[in-house]
C-alpha positions in Angstrom: 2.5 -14.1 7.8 1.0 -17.2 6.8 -1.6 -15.9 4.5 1.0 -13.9 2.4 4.3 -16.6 2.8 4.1 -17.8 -1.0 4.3 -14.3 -2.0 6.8 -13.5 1.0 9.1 -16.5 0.0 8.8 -15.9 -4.1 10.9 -12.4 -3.1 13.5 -14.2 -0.5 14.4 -16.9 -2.8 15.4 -14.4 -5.7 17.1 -12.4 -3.6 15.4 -9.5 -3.4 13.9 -7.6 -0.6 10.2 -7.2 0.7 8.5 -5.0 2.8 6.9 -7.5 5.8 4.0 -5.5 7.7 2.3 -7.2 10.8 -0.4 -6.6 12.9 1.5 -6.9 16.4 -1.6 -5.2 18.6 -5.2 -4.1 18.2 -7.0 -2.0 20.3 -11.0 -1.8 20.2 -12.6 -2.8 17.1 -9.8 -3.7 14.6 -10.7 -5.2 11.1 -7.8 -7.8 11.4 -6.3 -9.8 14.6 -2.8 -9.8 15.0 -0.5 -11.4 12.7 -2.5 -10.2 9.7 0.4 -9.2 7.3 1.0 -7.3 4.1 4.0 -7.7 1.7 4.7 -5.2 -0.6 7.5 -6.8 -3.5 10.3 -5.2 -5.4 8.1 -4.5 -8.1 5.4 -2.9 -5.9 2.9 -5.2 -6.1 1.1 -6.2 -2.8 -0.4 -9.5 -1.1 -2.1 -9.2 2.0 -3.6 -7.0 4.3 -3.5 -5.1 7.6 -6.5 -3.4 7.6 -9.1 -4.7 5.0 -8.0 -1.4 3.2 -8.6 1.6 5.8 -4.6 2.3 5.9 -3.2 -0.1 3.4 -1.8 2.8 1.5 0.1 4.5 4.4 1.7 1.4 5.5 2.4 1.0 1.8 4.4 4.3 1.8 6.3 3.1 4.9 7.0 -0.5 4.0 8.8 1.6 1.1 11.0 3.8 3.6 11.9 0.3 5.1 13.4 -1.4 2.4 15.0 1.8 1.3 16.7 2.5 4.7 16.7 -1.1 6.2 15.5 0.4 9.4 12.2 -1.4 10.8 9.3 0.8 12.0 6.4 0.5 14.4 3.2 2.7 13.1 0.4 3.6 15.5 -2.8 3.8 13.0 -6.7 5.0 14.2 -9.3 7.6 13.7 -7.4 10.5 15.3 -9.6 13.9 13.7 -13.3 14.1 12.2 -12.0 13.2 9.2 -13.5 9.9 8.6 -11.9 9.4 5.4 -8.3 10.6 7.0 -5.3 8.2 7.1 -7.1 6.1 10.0 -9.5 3.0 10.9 -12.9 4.3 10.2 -14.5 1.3 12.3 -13.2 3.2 15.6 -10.1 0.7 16.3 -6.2 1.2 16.5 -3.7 -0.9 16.0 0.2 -1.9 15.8 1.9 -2.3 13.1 5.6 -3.4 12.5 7.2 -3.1 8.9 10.5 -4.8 8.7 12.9 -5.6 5.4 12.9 -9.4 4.5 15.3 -11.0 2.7 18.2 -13.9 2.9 19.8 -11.7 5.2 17.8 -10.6 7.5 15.0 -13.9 7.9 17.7 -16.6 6.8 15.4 -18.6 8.8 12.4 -18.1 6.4 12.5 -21.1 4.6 12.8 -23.0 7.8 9.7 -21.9 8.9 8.0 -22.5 5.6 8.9 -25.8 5.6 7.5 -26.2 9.2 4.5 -24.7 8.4 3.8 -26.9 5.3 4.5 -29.6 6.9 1.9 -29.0 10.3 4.8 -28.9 12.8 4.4 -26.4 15.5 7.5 -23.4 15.0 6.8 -19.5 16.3 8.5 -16.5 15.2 9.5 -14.3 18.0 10.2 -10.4 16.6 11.9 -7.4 18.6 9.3 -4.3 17.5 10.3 -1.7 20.0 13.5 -1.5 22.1 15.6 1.4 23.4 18.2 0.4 21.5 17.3 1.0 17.1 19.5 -2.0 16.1 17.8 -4.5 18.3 14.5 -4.0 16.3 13.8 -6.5 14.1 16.1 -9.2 15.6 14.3 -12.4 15.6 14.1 -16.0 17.5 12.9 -18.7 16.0 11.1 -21.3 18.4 9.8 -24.8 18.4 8.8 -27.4 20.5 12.4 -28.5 20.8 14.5 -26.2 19.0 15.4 -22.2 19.2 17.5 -20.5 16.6 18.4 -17.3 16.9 19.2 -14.5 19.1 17.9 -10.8 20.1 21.3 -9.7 21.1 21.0 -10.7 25.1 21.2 -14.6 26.4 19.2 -13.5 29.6 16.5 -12.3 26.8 16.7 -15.0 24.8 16.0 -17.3 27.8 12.8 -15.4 28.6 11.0 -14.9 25.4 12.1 -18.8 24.4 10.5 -20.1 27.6 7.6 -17.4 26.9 6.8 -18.1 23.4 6.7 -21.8 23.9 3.8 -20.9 26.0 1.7 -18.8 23.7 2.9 -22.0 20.6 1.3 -24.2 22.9 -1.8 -22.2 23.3 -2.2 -21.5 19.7 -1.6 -17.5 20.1 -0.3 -14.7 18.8 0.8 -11.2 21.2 3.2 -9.2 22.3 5.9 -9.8 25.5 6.9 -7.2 27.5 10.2 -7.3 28.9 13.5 -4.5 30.0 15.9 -4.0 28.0 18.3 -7.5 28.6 15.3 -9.2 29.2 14.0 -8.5 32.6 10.7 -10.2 33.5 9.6 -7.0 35.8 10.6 -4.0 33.9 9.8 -2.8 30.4 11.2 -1.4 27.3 11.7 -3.9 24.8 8.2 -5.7 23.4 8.8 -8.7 21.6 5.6 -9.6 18.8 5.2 -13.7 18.7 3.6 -15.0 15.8 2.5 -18.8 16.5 1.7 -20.9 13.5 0.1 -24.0 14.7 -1.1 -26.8 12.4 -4.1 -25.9 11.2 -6.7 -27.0 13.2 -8.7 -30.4 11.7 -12.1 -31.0 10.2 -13.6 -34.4 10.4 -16.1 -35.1 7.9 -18.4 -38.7 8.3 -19.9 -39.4 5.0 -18.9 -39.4 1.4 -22.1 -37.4 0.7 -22.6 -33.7 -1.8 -22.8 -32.0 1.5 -19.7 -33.5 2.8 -18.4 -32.2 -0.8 -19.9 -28.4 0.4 -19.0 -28.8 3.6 -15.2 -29.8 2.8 -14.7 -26.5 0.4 -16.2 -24.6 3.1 -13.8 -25.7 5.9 -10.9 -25.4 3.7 -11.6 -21.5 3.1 -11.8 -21.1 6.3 -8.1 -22.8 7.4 -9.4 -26.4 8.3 -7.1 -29.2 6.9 -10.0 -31.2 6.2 -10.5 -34.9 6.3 -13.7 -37.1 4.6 -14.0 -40.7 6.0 -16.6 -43.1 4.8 -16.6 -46.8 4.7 -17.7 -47.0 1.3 -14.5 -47.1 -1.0 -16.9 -46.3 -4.0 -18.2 -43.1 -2.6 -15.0 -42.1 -0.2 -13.0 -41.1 -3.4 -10.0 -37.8 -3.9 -12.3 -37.2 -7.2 -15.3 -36.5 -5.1 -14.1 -34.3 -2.7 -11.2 -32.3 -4.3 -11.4 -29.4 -1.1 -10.5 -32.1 1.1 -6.6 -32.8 2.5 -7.0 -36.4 2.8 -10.1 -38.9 1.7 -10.0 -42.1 4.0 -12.2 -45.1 3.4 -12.7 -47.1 7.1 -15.3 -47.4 9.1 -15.7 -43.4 11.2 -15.8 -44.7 14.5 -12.6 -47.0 13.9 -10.7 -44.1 12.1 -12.0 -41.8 15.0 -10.5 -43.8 17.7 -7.0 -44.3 16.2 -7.0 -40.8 15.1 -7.4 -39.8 18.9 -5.0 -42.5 19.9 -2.0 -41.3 17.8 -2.7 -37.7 19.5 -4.0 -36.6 16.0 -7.3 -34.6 17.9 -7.2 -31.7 19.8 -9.8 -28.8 21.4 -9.2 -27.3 18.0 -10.7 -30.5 16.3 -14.4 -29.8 14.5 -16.2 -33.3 13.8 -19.0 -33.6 11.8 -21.2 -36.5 11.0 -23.2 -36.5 8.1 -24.1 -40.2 7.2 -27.5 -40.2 8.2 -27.1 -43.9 9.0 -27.6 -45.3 12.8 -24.8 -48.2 12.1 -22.1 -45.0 11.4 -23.1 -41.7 13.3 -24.0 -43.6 16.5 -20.9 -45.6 17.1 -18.6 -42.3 15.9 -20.6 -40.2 18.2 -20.0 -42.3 20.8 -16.2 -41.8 20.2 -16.3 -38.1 19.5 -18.4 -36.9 22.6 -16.0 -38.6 25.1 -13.2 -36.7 23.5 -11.8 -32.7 24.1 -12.3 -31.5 21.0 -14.1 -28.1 19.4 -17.2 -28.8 18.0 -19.4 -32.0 17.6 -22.7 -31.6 15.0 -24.7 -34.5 13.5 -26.9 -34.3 10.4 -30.7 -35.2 10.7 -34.3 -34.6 11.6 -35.4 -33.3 14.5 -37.2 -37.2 14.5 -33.8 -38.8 13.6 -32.4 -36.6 16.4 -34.6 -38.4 19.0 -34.3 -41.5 18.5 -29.9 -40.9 18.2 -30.1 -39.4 21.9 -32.3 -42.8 22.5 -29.6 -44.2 21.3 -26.5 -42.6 22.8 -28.3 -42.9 26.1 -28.4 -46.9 25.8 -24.6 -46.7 25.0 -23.8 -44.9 28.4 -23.5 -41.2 27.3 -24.2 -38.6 29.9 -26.8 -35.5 29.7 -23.9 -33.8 30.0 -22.1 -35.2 26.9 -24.9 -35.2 24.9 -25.2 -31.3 25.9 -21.9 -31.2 23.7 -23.7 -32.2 20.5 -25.2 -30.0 17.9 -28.1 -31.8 16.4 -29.6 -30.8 14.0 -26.7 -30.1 12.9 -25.9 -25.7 11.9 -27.5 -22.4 12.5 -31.1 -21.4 11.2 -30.3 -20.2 7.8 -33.0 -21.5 6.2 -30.4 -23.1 4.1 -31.4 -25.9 1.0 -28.8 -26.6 -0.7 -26.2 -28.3 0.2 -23.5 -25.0 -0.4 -26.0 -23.4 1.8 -26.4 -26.1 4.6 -22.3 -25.6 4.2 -22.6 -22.3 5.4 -25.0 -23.0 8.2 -22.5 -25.8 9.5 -19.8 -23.6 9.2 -21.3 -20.5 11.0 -22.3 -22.6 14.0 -18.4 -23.7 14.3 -17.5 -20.2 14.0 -19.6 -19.0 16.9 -18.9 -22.1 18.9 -15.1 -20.8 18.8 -15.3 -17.3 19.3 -18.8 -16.8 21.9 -20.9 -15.9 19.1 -25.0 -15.7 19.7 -25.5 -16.2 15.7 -28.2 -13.1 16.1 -28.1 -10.8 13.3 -25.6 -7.7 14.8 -27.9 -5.2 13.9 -29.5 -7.2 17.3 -26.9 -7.1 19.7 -24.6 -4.1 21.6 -21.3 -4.2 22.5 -18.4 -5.4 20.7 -18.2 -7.1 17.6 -15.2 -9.0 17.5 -15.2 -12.0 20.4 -12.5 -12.7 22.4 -10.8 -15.4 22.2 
């Protein structure tokens, strides 16, 4: 829901009604994970997608029937005949989709979440898709931290998939809970899709440099809420780095520390260091390696990167910190520029999170998509 709320929220706050399509499950090799969502407006026009366009128009057709009858539905969609060009995913997937009718009445809590969302506080969306009972489907809870509001109809229910969803926030996740009917832990019936929306995960950037500049339009396509420090106030400047969420001038292994200390870092958390100076990278290394954080990359030479481990070494780092770092920094692209050398950075992170081998697939078996 995230990547279509502005369009989702333009709707609710005229006071009309949009067609909300989710990805609740995928099964095999889906084009989109779940929550991937698709709003179809008043006026017909669409944001979004569910599919990357191999079913887009039948879910089209039933987000219609939705808004006409107010009745959510749950669509099974995959290759199910020879026809590869059939209603269907042609990559060989399936997945779960739930179309519901948004508006003031039923998501009164939509603006709510919006807020929460813009703001980087933690809030899921907990969604009845399938339940024995018609009228239970779409009723909705939603969860914080510290705070629940709403209700699915059952207070033995709304119990479980409170203390349940909590879990998957926590975790950064998205799926589907299984429960019975009221709510019971070993039975089924009623499947309850919880969408998390966790801050967005952070991007540290050492060094007020063009590929800093790259790097932080990069990140930001890909959902980072990016940050540039430098201790130079004439480089480290909002003007030069437009992509980035926030510019800070202070010295990186300083802003590091306190950044960690306020519990501002987590395994999320993506640090790069591009400042090609020994007085900067080495100290904010130092900091970064002993912390739990996603991905650690330094820019330089192979010669450079010698003598930093030389370094790093003297200042008590272990082989198996130092194992952490990606030096040179980025996959072998053959990248020049400094867009490129973006790219490289970027794909590195990318396979770092999901497993990736960074071969070209035509190379590999198996599946494409990683598991989380």
């Amino acid at each position: 829901m995230r990547d279509v709320l502005d369009e989702l929220l333009a709707v609710w706050r005229s006071g009309g009604t949009a067609g909300l399509s989710t990805v609740v499950r995928t099964m095999q090799s889906a084009p989109r994970p779940p929550g991937a969502a698709m709003v179809v407006a008043p006026d017909g026009t669409v944001a979004g997608s569910v599919s990357g366009g191999c079913v887009e128009s039948a879910v089209y057709d039933v987000a219609g029937q939705v808004v006409a009858s107010g009745l959510p539905q749950l669509q099974r969609y995959g290759v199910s005949d020879d026809d590869a060009f059939a209603v269907g995913l042609t990559c060989g997937g399936t997945i779960d989709v739930f179309t519901e009718p948004v508006s003031r009445q039923t998501f009164p809590q939509l603006q709510a979440v919006a807020d929460d969302i813009a703001t980087h506080r933690a809030v899921a969306v907990a969604t009845v898709i399938d339940h024995p009972d018609p009228l239970r489907c779409g009723r909705r809870i939603v969860i914080g931290p510290d705070f629940a509001d709403g209700t699915v109809g059952s207070e033995r229910a709304d119990a479980a998939i409170i203390d349940d969803a909590r879990g998957l926030l926590a975790a950064g996740r998205s799926g589907v809970l299984s429960y019975g009917p009221e709510g019971e832990r070993q039975d089924a019936g009623m499947d309850v899709f919880v969408a998390s929306h966790s801050p967005r995960p952070r991007m540290i950037i050492f060094g007020a440099i063009d590929f800093a500049a790259a790097l932080a339009a990069q990140a930001a396509l890909l959902g980072y809420r990016v940050t540039v420090c430098d201790a130079r106030p004439v480089f480290a400047t909002a003007a030069r780095f437009p992509a980035a969420d926030d510019v800070v001038v202070d010295w990186p292994h300083r802003y590091l520390a306190g950044e960690a200390a306020r519990g501002a870092i987590d395994a999320r958390t993506a640090i790069c260091v591009l400042t090609h100076d020994p007085k900067f990278d080495v100290p904010a290394l130092e900091v970064a390696l002993r912390l739990d954080v996603g991905y650690v990359g330094v820019m330089g030479s192979r010669r450079t990167h010698d003598d930093r481990l030389r370094r790093l070494r003297e200042a008590g780092l272990t082989e198996v910190d130092l194992r952490r770092l990606s030096s040179p920094i980025g996959l072998d692209l053959g990248a020049r520029t400094p867009e490129e050398t973006a790219v490289s950075i970027a794909a590195e992170i990318i396979a770092c999170r999901w497993g990736g081998g960074g071969l070209p697939l035509t190379d590999t078996d198996g599946r494409i998509h990683h598991e989380q």
